[in-house]
BAMIPA-758803 format. One record per residue: residue in three letters; chain; z, x, y of N, C-alpha, C, O in turn. Coordinates in Angstrom, 2 decimals. Example, Ala and Ser with C-alpha at 12.3 -4.5 7.8 and 13.67 -1.06 7.14 Angstrom:
<recs>
ALA/A/7.80/13.19/-5.69/7.80/12.30/-4.50/7.80/13.20/-3.30/8.46/14.24/-3.32
SER/A/7.08/12.85/-2.25/7.14/13.67/-1.06/7.87/12.90/0.03/8.04/13.41/1.14
</recs>
This chain:
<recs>
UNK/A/111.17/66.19/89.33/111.33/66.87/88.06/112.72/67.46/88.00/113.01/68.34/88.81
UNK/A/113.73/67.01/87.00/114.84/67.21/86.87/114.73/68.64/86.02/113.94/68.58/85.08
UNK/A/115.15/69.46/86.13/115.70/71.01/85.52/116.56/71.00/85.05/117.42/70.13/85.21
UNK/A/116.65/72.09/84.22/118.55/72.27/83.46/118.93/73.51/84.02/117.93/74.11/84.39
UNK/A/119.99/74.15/84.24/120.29/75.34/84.39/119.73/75.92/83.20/118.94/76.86/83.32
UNK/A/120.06/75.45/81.94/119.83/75.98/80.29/117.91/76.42/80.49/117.34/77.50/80.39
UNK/A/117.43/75.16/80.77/116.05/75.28/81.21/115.43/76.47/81.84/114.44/77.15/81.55
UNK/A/116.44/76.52/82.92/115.52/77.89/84.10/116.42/79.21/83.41/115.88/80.25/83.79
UNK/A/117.26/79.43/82.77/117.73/80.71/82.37/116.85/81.06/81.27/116.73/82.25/80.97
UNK/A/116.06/79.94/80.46/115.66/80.44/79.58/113.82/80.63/80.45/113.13/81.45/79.84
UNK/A/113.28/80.11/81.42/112.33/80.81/81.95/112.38/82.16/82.26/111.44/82.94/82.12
UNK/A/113.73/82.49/82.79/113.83/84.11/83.53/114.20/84.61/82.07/114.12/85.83/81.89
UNK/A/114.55/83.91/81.13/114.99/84.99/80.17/113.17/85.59/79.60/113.06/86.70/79.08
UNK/A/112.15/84.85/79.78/110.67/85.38/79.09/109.77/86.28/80.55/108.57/86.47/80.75
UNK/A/110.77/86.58/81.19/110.12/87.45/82.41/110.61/88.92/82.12/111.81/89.22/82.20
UNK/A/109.37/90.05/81.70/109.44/90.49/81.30/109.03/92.59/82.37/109.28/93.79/82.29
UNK/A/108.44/91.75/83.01/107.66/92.30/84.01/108.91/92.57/85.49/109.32/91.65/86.20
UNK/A/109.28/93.95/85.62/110.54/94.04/86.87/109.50/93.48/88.13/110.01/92.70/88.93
UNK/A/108.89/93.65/88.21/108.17/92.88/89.64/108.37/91.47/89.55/109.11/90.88/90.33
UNK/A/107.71/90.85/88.57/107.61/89.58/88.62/109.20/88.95/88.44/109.31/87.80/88.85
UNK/A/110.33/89.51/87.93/111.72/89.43/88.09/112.25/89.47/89.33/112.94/88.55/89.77
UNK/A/111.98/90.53/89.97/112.22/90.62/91.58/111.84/89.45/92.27/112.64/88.74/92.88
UNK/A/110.91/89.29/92.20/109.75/87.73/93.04/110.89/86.84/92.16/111.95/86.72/92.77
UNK/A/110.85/86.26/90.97/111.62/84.99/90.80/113.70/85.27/91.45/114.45/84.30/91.56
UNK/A/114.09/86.47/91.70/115.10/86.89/92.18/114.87/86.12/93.53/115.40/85.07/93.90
UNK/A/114.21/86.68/93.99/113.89/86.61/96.03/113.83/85.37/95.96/114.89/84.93/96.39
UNK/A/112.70/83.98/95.42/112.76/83.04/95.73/113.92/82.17/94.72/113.90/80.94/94.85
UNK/A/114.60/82.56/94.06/115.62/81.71/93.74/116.69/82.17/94.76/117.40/81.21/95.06
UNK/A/117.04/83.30/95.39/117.99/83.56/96.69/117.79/83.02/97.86/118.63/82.88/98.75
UNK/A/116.60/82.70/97.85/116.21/82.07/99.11/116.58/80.91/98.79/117.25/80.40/99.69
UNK/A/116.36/79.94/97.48/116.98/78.87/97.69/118.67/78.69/97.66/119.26/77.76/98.22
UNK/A/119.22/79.65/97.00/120.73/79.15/97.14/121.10/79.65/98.43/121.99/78.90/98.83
UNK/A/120.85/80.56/99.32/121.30/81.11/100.59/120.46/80.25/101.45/121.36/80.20/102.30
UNK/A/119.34/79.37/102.10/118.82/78.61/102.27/119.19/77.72/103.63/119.02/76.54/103.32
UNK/A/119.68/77.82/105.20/120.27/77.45/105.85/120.07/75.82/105.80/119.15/75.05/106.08
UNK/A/121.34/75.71/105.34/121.74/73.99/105.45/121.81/73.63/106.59/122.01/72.42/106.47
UNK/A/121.78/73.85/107.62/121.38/73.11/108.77/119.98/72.31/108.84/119.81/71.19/109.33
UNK/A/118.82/73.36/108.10/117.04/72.82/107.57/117.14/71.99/106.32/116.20/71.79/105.54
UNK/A/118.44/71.49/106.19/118.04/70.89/104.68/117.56/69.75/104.57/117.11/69.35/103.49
UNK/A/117.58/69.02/105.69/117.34/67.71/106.28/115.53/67.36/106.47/115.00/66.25/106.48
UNK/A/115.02/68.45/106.57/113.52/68.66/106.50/112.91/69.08/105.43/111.77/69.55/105.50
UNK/A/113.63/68.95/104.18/113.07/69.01/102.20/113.53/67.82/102.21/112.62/67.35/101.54
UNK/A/114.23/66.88/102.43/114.42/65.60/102.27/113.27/64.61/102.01/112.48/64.89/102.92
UNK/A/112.65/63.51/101.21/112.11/63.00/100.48/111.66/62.06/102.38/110.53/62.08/102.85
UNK/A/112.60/61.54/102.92/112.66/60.72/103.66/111.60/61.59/105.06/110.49/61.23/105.43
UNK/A/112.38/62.73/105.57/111.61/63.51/106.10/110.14/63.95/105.90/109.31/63.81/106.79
UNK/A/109.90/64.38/104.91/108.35/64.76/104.44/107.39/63.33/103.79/106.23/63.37/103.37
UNK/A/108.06/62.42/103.85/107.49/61.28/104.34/106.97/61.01/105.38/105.86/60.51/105.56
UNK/A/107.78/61.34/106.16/107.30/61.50/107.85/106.29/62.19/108.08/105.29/61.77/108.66
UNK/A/106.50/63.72/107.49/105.59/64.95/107.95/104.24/64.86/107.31/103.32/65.57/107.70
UNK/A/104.09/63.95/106.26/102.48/63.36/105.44/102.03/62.20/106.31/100.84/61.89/106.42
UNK/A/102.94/61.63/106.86/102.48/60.27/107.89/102.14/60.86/109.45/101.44/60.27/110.27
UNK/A/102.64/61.83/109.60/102.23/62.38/110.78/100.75/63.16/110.96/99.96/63.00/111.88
UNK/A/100.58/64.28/109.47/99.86/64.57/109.56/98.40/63.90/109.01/97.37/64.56/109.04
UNK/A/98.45/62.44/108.46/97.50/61.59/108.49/97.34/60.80/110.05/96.33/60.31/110.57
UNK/A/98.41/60.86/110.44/97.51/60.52/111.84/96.73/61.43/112.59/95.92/61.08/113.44
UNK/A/96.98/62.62/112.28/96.53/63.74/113.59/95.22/63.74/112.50/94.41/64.04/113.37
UNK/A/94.59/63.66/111.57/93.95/64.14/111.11/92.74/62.90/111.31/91.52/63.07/111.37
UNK/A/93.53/61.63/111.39/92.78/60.50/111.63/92.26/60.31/113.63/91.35/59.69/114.19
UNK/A/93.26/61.10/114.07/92.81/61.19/115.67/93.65/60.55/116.21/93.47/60.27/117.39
UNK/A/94.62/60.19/115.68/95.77/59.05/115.77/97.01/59.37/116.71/98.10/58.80/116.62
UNK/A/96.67/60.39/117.66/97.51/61.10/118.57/97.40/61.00/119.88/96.55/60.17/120.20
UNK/A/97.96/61.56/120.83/97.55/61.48/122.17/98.07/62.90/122.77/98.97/63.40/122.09
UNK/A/97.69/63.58/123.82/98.11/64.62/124.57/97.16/66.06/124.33/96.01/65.77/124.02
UNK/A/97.35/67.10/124.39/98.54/67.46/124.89/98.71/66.98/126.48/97.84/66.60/127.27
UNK/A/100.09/67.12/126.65/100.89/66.60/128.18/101.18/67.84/128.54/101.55/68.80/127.87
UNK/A/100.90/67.67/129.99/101.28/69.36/130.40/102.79/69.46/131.13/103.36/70.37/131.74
UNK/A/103.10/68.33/130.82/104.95/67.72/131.61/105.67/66.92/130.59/104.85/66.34/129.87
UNK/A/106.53/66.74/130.36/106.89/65.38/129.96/107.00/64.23/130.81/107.38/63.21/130.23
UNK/A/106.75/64.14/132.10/106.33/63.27/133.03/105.29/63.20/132.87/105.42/62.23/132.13
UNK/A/104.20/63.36/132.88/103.05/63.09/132.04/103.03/62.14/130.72/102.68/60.96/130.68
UNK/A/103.47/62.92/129.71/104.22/61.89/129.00/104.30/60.76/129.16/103.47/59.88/128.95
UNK/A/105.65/60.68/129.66/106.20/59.37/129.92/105.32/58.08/130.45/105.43/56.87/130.25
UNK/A/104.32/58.94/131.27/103.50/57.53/132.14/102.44/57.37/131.32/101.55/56.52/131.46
UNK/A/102.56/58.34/130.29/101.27/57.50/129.52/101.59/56.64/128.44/100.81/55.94/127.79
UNK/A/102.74/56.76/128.34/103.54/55.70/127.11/103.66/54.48/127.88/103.55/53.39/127.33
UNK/A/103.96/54.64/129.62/104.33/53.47/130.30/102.65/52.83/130.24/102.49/51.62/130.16
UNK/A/101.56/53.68/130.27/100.42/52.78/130.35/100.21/52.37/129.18/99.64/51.28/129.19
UNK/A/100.45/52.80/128.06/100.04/52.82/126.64/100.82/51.09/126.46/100.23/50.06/126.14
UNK/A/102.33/51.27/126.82/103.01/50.07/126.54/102.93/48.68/127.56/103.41/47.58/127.29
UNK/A/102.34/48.96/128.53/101.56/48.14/129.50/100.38/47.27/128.88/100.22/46.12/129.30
UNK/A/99.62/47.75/127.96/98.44/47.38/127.45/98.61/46.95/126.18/97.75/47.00/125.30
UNK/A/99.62/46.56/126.07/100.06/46.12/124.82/100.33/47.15/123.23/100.35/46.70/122.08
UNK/A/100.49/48.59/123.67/101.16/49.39/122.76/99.88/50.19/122.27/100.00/50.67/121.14
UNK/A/98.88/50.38/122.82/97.58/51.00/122.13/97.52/52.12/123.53/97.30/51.87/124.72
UNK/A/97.80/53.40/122.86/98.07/54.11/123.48/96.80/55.18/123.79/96.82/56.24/124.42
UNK/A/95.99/54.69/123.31/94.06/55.88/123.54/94.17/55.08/125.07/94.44/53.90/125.32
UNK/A/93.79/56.37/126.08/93.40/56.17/127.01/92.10/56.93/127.19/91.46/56.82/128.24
</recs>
């Protein structure tokens, strides 16, 4: 959903209420101050990921927890031993 600046000034212009001004203040600051280093995780491409991930865990589609990452590792080595089906 594309916005206008013209668009959202005229939302805050029908906020009438100083609380509910404050709240649209705070979360519009939060988005322009917003550390760009995390911006990479609102990305379309990313939260693609994070809906595909969490349909697997939800489907059982996981393995671990590992109490090492050597642990880990040897179960990917058995997982990929067996032709990539990683339920042990």
């Amino acid at each position: 959903m594309a916005v206008t600046k013209e668009e959202l000034h005229r939302l805050i212009d029908q906020i009438t209420d100083p609380a509910d001004l404050e709240i649209a203040y705070e979360a519009l600051r939060a988005v322009v101050e917003s550390d760009q280093d995390q911006s990479w995780f609102w990305t379309e491409y990313w939260q693609a990921g994070e809906r595909e991930a969490d349909e697997d865990k939800a489907s059982g589609r996981i393995s671990g927890p590992f109490g090492t990452a050597d642990e880990a590792v040897r179960h990917l080595d058995r997982a990929a031993a067996k032709g990539g089906n990683d339920e042990d």
